[in-house]
Steps between C-alpha positions, in 0.01 A plus 500: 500500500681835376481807729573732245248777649551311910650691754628344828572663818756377753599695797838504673590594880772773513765546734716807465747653725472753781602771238316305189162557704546887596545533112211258399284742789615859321394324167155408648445858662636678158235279322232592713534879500511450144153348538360736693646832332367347131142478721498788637578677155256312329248651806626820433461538144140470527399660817712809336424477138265206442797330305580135477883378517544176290782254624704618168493887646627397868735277322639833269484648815685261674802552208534847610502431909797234427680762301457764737497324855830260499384285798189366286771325297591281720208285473457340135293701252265186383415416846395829592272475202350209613429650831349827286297190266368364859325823563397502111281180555362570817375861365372211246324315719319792688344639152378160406344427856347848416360432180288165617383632812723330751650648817810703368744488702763810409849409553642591793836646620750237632672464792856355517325212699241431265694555183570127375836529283615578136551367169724427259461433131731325276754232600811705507366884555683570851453158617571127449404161630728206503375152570660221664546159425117430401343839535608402892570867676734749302659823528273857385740751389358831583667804305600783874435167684706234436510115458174353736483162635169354444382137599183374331417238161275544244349192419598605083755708392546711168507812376443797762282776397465721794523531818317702833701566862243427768593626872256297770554521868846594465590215268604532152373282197585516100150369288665381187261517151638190358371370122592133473574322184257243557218449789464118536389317806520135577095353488486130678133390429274578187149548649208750561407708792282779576489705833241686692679752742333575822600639835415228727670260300767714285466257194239219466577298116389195317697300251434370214515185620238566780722510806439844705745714612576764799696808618456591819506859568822571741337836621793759500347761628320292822844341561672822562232697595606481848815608477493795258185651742783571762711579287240790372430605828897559578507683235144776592682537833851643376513785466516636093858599386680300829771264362247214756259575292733416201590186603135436557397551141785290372408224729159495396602534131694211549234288628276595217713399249596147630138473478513634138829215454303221596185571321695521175743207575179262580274622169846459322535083570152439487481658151831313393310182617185558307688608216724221518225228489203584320553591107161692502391740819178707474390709763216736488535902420530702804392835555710659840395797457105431514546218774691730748265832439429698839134436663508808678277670273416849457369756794181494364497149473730327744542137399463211729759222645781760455745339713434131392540628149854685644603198652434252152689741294779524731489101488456498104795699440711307749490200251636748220245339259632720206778398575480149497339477172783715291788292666324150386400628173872595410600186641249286372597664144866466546447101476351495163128467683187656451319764702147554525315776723101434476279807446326495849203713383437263176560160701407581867682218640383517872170492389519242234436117527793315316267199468171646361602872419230654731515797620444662882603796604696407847576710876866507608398335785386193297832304505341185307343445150131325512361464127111431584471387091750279496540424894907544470663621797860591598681737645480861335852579413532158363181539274632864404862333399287225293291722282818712390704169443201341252472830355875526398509130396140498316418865495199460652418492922422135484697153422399284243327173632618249340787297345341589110430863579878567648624372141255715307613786709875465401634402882627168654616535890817371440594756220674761499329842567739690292528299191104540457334759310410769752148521489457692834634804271200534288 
């Protein structure tokens, strides 16, 4: 499978000297003035003469302040662009939220504690990676830096394209833009699932062969809910700007994003798995957005349940369903396999029989699937998984009965899913 148009991301720990990290810090600050001076120009301009700045003005502009301030040079000239082309899409973002209605959201100035890192564009333009033995750690050469140690392995090398400096909780860490030759990954079995994700049970399948399979959901957030709530409350009783208070934040920071680790290190092997033994995976579309919408309402018309509703969102988005789905589609693609996503509204798999094709419209609360037609009964999630499977193998919500009727559609269970003719497209 060619990646001529596949981009890969692998990210590096960095560990530079005493004098390496005061010059990595003036870098970050120079960067982040920069950010704020091109936003504050941009606010400016319009409160003063209702003018809009483009990012190819502030980067003219930015031609002159390196010719005329010596201290700006320091810093290389494409990364401060990318810092100026950060701002760009953001002001990019805001007038498209506009446009459809949506809460805006302007961009906002940025402190030196909020401000994430900075960019670098092509492989060789004040900076360079070198890999070890396997893509295994490496050395970044940083041009009024010097050579960096960094430990890390991408799990593919080839040719870098870019690359971003991040600075979290006092740690450094190089995200390499990597675009591999080839993207090939190892698949062991040849055979059909499809998956219903849920929040009780994180991901509830069926194979093709009939068997039923289940993720339990590990509940990040509940695990460490404990101990991030005192670490919150350390932090509202120091006082703002004390260096306790400091250490506070970072503490907490650092708790949140061990959480943030082993969410993404557990959806990474379970996707690997999945991808690994099934040669066709179909999951139903998902819409985030709709799923996790506020019930608070309006003041005229407050809604109801508001804090069960708060609580089921905050539980949704712990499982990172979006998430989930793009890391098992690239995988699932990177073995040669097929991908299928369902159209929910057309198919309505939780309220679907996969024996008879009935339809009943279903409460949250019912957890099991009772077809009064037909008298089939099984668990919801299960019957959900089973109506997107047939459709992606028949393209319709229900099986074919018999032996006669699985030849006339084109499907044997022992064939493979990817050498068929993919009828679950039309």
């Amino acid at each position: 499978m060619q990646a001529d148009a596949q981009k890969r991301k692998a990210t590096y720990r960095l560990y530079p000297t005493p004098r390496q990290s005061e010059a990595l810090g003036v870098l970050l600050r120079s960067h982040q003035q920069l950010y704020n001076a091109a936003l504050e120009e941009r606010i400016g301009a319009w409160q003063k003469a209702r003018k809009s700045i483009s990012y190819a003005n502030q980067c003219a502009s930015l031609t002159e302040i390196r010719r005329a301030l010596p201290e700006w040079t320091e810093a290389n000239c494409s990364s401060q662009q990318m810092t100026l082309r950060r701002l760009d899409k953001a002001f990019t973002a805001f007038f498209r939220r506009v446009k459809a209605g949506q809460t805006p959201g302007f961009p906002r100035f940025k402190s030196l504690s909020r401000f994430p890192g900075f960019s670098f564009k092509s492989h060789g333009d004040g900076w360079r990676f070198t890999p070890g033995d396997g893509w295994k750690h490496g050395t970044l050469r940083l041009s009024g830096v010097g050579h960096i140690a960094c430990r890390g392995k991408a799990r593919q090398g080839g040719k870098v394209c870019a690359s971003d400096l991040l600075h979290r909780e006092g740690q450094w860490f190089l995200s390499l833009t990597i675009e591999p030759s080839t993207i090939e990954r190892q698949r062991t079995q040849e055979g059909a699932i499809a998956l219903d994700w849920g929040v009780e049970t994180l991901l509830s399948g069926v194979r093709d062969t009939g068997e039923a399979v289940k993720r339990v959901n590990p509940r990040w957030y509940q695990a460490s809910q404990d101990e991030i709530t005192v670490l919150q409350q350390a932090v509202s009783r120091k006082k703002r700007g004390s260096h306790r208070r400091k250490q506070a934040v970072r503490r907490l920071a650092k708790a949140r994003a061990h959480q943030a680790r082993k969410r993404l290190d557990f959806l990474h092997k379970e996707t690997c798995q999945l991808a690994r033994e099934n040669a066709l995976v179909a999951m139903e579309e998902l819409t985030i957005k709709h799923m996790t919408r506020s019930a608070k309402g309006t003041v005229e018309e407050p809604g109801k349940n508001v804090a069960q509703k708060a609580g089921l969102n905050r539980e949704i988005l712990d499982t990172a369903p979006a998430l989930l789905m793009q890391l098992l589609r690239y995988k699932v693609l990177e073995t040669g396999g097929i991908w299928a996503e369902a159209p929910t509204r057309k198919l309505k798999p939780s309220q679907t029989c996969p024996e008879c094709g009935h339809v009943r419209k279903k409460s949250l609360s019912d957890r099991t699937h009772r077809c009064e037609p037909c008298g089939h009964t099984e668990p919801r999630d299960i019957a959900s998984a089973r109506v997107v499977l047939n459709w992606a193998l028949h393209g319709t919500p229900t099986a074919p009965r018999s032996r006669q009727e699985l030849t006339a559609a084109g499907f044997t269970p022992c064939e493979t899913p990817s050498n068929r003719s993919a009828t679950w497209l039309e």
